[in-house]
GUDOZA-137613 format. One record per residue: residue number from 0; x, y, z of N, C-alpha, C in turn; residue in one letter. Coordinates in Angstrom, 1 decimal, padded with zeros to 4 digits. Layout:
SITE    n     n_u     n_v     n_w    ca_u    ca_v    ca_w     c_u     c_v     c_w  res
SITE  NUM       X       Y       Z       X       Y       Z       X       Y       Z    a
...
// end
This chain:
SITE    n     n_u     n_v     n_w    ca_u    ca_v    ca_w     c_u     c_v     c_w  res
SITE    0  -028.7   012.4  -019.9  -028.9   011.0  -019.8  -028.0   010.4  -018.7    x
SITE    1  -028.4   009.4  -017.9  -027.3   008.9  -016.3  -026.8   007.7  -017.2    x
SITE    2  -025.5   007.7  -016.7  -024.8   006.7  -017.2  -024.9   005.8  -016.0    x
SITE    3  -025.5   004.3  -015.9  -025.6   003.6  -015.0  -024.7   003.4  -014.6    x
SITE    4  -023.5   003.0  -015.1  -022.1   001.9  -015.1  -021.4   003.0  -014.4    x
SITE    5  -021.3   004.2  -014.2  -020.7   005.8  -013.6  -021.2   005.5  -012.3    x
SITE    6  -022.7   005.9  -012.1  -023.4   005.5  -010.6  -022.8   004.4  -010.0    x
SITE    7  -022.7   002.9  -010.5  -022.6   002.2  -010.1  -021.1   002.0  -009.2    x
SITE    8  -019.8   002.6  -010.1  -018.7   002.8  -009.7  -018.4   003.9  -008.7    x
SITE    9  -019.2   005.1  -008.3  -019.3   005.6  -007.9  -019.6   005.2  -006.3    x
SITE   10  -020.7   003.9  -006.1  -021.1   003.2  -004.6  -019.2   002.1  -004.0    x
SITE   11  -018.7   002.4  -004.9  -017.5   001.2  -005.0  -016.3   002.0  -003.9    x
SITE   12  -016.0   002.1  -003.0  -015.1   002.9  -002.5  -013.4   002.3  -003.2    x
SITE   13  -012.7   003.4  -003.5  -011.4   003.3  -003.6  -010.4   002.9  -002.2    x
SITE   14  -009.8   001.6  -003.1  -008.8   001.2  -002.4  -008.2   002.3  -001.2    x
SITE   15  -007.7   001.7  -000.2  -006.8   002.6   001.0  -005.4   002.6   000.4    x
SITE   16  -005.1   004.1   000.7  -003.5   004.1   000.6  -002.4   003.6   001.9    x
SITE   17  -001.6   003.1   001.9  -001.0   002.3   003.1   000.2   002.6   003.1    x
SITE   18   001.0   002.4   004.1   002.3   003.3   004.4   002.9   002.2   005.0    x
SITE   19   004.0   001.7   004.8   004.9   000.0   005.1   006.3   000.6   004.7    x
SITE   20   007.0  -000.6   006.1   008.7  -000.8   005.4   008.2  -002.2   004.8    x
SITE   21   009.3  -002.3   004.2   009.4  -002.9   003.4   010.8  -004.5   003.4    x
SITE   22   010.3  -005.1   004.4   010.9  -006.2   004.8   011.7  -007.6   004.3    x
SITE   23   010.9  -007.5   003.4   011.8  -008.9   002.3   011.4  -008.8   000.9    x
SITE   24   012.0  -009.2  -000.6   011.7  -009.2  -001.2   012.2  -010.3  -002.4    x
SITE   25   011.3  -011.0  -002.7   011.4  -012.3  -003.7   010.4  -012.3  -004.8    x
SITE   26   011.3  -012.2  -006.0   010.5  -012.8  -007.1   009.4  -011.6  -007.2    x
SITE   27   009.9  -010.0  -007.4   009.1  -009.1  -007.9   007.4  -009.0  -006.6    x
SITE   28   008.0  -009.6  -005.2   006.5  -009.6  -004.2   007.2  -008.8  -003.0    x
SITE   29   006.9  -008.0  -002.7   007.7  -007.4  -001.4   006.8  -007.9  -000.5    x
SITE   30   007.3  -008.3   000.9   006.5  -008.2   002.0   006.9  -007.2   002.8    x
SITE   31   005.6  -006.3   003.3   005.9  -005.2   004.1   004.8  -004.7   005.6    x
SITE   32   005.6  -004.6   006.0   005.2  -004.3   007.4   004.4  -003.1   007.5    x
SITE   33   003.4  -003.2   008.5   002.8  -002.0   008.4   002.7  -001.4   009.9    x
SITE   34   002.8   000.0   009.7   002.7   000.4   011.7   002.5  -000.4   012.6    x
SITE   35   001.0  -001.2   012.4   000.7  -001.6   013.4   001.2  -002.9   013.6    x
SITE   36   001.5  -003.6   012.4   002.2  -004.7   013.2   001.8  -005.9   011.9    x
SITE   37   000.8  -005.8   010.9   000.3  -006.8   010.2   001.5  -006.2   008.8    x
SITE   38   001.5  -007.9   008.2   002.4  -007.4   007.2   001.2  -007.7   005.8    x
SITE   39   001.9  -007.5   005.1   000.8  -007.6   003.5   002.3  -007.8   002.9    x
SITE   40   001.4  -008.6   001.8   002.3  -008.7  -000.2   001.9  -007.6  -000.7    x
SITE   41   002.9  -007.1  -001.7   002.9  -006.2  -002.7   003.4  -006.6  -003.8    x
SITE   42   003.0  -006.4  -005.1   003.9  -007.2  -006.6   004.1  -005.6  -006.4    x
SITE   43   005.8  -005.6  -007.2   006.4  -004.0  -007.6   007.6  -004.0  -007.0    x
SITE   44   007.9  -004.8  -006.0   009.2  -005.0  -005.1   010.4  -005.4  -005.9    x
SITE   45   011.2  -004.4  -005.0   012.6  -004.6  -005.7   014.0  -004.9  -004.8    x
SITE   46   015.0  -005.3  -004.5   015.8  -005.2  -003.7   016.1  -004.4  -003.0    x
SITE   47   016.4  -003.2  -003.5   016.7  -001.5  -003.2   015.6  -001.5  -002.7    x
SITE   48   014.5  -001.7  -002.5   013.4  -001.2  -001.1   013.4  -002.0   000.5    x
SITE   49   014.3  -002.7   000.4   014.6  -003.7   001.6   014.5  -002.2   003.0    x
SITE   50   014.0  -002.4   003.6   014.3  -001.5   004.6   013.9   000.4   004.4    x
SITE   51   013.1   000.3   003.1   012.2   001.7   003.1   011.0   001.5   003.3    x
SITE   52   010.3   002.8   003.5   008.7   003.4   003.4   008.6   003.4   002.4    x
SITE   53   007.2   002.6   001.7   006.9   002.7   000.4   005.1   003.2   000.9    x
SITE   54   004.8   003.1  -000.3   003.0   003.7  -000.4   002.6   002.1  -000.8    x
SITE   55   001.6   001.9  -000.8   000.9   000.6  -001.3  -000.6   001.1  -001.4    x
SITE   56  -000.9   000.4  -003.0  -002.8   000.5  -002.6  -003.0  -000.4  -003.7    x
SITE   57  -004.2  -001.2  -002.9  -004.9  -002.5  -003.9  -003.5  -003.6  -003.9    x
SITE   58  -002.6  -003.8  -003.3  -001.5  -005.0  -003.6  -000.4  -004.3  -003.9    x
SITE   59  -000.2  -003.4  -004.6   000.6  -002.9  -005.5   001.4  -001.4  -004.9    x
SITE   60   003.0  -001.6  -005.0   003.7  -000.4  -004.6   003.4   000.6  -005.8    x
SITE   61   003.2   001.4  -004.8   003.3   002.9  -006.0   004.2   003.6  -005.9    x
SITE   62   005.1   003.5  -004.9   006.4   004.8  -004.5   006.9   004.8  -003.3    x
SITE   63   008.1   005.3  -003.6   008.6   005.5  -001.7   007.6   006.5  -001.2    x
SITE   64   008.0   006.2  -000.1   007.2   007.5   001.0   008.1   007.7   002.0    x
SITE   65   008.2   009.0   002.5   009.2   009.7   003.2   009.2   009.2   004.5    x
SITE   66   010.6   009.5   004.8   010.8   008.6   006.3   010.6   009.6   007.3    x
SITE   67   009.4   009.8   007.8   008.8   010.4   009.0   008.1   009.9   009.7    x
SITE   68   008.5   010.1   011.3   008.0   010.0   012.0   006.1   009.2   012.2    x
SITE   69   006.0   008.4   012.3   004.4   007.2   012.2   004.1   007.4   014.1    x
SITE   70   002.5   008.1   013.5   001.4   007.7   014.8   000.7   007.3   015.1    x
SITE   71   000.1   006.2   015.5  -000.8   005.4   015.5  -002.2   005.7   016.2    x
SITE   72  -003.0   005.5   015.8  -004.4   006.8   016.6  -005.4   005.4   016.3    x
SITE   73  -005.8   004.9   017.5  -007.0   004.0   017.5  -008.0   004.4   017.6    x
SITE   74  -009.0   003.9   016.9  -010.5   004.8   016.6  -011.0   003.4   017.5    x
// end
């Protein structure tokens, strides 16, 4: 039997993972820079991230991310 509500989630593409320092933080919202130059909000921010690589997807930090070297490749 097809589970409609399965198919239907399936047409839905998952959030992008994002790779940001992490530039200011107030009131549990980090704002974070991203390679190219645009910044975004994240809820999850903490003081101790001021100045790391975090991950970000859908708003929300998920984790540091390792300090390596960023390339930027325009499609």
């Amino acid at each position: 039997m097809r589970n409609l509500f399965k198919e239907f989630l399936a047409l839905i593409p998952d959030p992008a993972l994002q790779v940001g320092a992490v530039q200011s933080v107030s009131a549990n919202v980090a704002t974070v820079v991203l390679p190219g130059g645009g910044l975004l909000k994240a809820r999850g921010g903490s003081p101790e991230l001021v100045g790391r690589n975090v991950f970000v997807r859908d708003g929300v930090i998920e984790g540091l991310a390792p300090d390596l070297p960023t390339e930027i490749i325009e499609i």
